[in-house]
C-alpha positions as CSV (number, residue, x, y, z in Angstrom):
1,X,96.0,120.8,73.0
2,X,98.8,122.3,70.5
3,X,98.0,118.7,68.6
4,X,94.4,118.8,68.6
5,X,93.9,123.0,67.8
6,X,94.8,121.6,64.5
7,X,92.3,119.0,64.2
8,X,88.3,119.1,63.4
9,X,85.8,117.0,64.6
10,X,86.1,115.0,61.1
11,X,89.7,114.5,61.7
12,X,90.8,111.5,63.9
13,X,93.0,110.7,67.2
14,X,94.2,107.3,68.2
15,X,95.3,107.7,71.7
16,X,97.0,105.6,74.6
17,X,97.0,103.8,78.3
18,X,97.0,107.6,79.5
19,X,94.2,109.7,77.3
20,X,92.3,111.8,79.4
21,X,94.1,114.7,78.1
22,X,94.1,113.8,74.9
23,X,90.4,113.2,74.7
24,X,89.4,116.7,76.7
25,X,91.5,118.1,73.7
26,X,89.4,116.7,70.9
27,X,86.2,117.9,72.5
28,X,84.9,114.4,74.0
29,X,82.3,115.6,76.8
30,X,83.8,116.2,80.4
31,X,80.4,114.8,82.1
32,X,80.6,111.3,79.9
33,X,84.6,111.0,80.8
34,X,84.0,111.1,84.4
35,X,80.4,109.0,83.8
36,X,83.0,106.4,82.3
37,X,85.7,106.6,84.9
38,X,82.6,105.7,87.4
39,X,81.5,103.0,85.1
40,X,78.0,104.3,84.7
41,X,75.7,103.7,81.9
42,X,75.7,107.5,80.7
43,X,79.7,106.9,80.0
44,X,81.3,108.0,76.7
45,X,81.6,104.0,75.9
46,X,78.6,103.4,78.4
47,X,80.7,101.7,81.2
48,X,82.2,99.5,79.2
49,X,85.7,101.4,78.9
50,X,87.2,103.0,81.8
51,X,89.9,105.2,82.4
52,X,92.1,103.9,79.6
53,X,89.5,103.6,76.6
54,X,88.0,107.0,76.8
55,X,86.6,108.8,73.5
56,X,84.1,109.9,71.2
57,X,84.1,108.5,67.5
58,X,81.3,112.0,67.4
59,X,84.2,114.5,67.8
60,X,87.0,112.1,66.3
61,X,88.9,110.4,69.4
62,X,88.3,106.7,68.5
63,X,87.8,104.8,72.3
64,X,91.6,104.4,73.9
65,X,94.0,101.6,73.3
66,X,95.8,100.8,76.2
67,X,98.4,98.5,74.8
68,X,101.8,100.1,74.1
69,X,102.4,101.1,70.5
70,X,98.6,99.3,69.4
71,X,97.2,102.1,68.1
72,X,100.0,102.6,64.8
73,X,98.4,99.4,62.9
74,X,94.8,101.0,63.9
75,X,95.6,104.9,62.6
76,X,97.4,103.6,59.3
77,X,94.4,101.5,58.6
78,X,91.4,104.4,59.5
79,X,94.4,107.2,57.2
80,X,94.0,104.2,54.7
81,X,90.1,104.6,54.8
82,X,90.3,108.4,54.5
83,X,92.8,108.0,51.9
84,X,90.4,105.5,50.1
85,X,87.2,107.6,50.2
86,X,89.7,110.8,48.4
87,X,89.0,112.6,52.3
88,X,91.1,115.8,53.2
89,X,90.8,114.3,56.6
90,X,94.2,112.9,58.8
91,X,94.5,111.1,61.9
92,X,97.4,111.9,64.5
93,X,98.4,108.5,66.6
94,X,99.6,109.3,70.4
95,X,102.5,107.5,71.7
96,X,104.8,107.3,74.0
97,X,108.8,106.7,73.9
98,X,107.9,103.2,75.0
99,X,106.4,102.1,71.9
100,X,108.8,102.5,69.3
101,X,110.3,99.7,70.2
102,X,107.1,97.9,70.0
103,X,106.9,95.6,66.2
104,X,103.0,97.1,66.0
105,X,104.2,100.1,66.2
106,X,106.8,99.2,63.3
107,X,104.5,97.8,61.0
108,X,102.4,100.7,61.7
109,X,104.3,103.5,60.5
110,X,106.0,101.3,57.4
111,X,102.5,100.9,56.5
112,X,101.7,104.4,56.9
113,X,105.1,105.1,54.9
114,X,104.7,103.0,51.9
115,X,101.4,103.9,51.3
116,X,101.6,108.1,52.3
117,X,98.9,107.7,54.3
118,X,97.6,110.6,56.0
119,X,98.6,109.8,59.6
120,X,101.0,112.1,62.0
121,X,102.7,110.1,64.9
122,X,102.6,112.1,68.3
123,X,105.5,110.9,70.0
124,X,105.3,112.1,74.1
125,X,108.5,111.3,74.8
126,X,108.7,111.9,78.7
127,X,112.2,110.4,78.9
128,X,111.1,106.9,81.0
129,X,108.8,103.7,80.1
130,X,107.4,102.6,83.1
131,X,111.2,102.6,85.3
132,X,113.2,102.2,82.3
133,X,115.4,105.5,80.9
134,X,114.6,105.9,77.3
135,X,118.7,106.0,76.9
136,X,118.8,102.3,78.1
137,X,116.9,101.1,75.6
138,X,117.4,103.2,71.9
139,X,121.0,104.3,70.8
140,X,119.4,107.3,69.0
141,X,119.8,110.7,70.4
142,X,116.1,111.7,69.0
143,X,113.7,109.0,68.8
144,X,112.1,110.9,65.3
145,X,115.2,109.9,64.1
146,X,113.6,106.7,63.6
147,X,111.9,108.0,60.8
148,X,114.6,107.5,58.6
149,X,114.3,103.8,58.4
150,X,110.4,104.3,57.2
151,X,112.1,106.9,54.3
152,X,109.4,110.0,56.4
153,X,110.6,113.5,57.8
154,X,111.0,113.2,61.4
155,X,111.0,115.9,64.0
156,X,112.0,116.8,67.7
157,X,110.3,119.6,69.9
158,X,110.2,121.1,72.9
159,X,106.9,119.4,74.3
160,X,106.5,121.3,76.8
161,X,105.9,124.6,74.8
162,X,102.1,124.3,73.5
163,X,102.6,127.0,71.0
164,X,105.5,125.6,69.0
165,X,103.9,121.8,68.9
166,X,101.0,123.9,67.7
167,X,102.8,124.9,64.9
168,X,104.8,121.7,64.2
169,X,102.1,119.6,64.2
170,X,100.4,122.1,61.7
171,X,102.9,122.0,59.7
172,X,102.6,118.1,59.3
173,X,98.7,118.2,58.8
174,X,98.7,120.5,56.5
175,X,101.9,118.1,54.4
176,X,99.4,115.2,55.5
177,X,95.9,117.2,54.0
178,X,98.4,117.6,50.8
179,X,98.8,113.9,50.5
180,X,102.3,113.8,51.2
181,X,102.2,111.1,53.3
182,X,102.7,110.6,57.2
183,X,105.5,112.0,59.5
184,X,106.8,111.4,63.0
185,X,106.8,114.6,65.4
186,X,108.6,114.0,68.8
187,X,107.9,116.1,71.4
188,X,110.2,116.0,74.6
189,X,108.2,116.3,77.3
190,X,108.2,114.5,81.0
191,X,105.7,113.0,83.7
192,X,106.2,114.5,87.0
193,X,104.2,111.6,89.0
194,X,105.0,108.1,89.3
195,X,104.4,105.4,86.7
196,X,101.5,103.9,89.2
197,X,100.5,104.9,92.6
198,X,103.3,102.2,94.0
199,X,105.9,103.9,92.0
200,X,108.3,105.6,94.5
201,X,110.4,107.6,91.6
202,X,113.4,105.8,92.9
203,X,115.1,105.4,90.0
204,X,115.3,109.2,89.0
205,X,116.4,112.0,91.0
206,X,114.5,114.7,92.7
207,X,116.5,117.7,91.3
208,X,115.5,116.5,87.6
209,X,112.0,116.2,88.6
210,X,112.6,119.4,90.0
211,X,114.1,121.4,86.9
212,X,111.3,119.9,84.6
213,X,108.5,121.0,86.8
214,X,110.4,125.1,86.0
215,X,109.2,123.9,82.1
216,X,105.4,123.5,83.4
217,X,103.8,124.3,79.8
218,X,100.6,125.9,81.8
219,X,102.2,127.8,83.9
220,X,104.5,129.0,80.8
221,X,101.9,129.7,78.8
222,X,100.1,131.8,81.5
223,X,103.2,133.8,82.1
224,X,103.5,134.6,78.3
225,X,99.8,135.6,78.2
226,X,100.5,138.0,80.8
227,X,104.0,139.6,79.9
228,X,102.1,140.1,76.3
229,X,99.4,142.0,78.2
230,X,96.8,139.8,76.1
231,X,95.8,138.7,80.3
232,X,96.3,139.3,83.4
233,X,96.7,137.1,86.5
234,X,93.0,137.5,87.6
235,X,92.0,136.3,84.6
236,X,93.9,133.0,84.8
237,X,92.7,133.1,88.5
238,X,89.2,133.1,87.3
239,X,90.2,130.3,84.3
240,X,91.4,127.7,86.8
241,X,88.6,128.2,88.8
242,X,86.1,127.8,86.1
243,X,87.9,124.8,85.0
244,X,87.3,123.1,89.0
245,X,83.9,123.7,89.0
246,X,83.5,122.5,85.5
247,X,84.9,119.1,86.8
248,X,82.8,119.2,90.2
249,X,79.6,119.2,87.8
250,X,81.3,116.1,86.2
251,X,81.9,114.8,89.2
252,X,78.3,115.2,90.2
253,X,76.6,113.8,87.0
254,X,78.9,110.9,87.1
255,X,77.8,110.5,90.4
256,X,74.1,110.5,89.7
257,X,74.0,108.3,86.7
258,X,72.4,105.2,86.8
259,X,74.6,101.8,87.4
260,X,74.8,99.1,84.8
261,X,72.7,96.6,84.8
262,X,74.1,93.5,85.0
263,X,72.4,91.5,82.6
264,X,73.9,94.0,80.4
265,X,77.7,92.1,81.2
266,X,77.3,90.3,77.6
267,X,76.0,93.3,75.5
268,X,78.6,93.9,72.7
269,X,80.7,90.9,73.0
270,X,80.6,88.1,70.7
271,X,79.9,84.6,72.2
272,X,80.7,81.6,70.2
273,X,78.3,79.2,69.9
274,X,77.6,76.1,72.2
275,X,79.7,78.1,75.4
């Protein structure tokens, strides 16, 4: 959300294996994300996706990419296109730690680099890939340190306060908008659940998971709402609960939508000839 506030539905996101959240952000409908999770027709891709291709090209969240670090190549090229047509318009690439060790991701943000494309890199660094400790596999402190090979500013922030990735990413938007080329924004953040549903968390340890979950950004940011007196704890009471029955109704629609047909299973794919 503190990414995406800065965004308009002309502006662009390239997201991940994970974008639910990131798509909700960008305005992409609730009732065709849960359509597509159910693999119904009425689906934001129309079936075709599932849960890790979600999006809208309408609101600016082009379909998810699912493989790690895939998406760099694919933002520098759309920031190339905006850049091309003299647009004011950026596009801010989600990633995780995991991928900038990727070579896509690599050529990616040189690309972006030598050309000052505007593209900012979302970095969600939530301090494992897959089992693996980010430490085990980068010397650097801060991963946006990498941005020094590409010759770009580079940033680390607590990711788990909306308001000041709000501002940083702003603040790289607006240098994108400027033409002054692409930037890398880290933001320190950290996934509570498992890596899959067989993940046990064995490799970390309970009291980390435990003094993470005291940064919850929502919760935060509802306790700061509330000691500014801008709220009060009714009022978030009532928010969460409009937010459940806002995903029931999804829940329902996706529920009701019509199945694919199956002579539909070679719509949109391209055959060669004589198979």
């Amino acid at each position: 959300m503190g990414v995406c506030e800065n965004l308009s539905d002309e502006d662009w996101i390239t997201s991940t294996h994970r974008p639910h959240g990131h798509a909700i952000a960008k305005g992409v409908s609730l009732d065709a994300m849960m359509a597509e999770l159910f693999a119904r027709t009425t689906g934001c891709v129309g079936g075709y996706g599932g849960s890790m291709h979600v999006g809208d090209p309408a609101v600016g969240a082009l379909p998810a990419i699912a493989i790690v670090g895939g998406n760099a190549p694919i933002a520098a090229g759309m920031a190339l296109a905006l850049k091309m047509r003299k647009s004011r318009h950026v596009v801010c690439c989600f990633h995780g730690d995991g991928a900038v060790n990727e070579g896509a991701y690599h050529e990616g943000v040189n690309m972006a680099a030598i050309w000052d494309l505007p593209v900012v890199f979302i970095c969600e660094n939530n301090q494992y890939g897959a089992s693996t400790p980010v430490a085990q596999v980068t010397r650097l402190e801060r991963l946006a340190d990498r941005a020094r090979g590409y010759g770009i500013p580079g940033i680390t922030i607590d990711g788990m306060d909306v308001l000041a990735v709000y501002e940083a990413v702003g603040m790289a938007v607006a240098r994108a908008r400027r033409g002054e080329g692409p930037m890398i924004v880290e933001c320190e953040t950290y996934r509570y659940c498992g890596h899959s549903r067989s993940d046990t968390r064995g490799y970390r340890a309970r009291e980390e998971e435990a003094r993470w979950r005291e940064r919850d950004p929502i919760l935060n940011l509802g306790r700061r709402l509330v000691e500014a007196g801008l709220f009060t704890d009714q009022d978030l009471a009532d928010w969460d609960q409009s937010v459940q029955d806002e995903l029931d109704r999804a829940v329902q629609f996706a529920m009701a939508s019509p199945e694919p047909d199956p002579r539909d299973c070679l719509s949109h794919v391209h055959v060669e000839q004589g198979w």
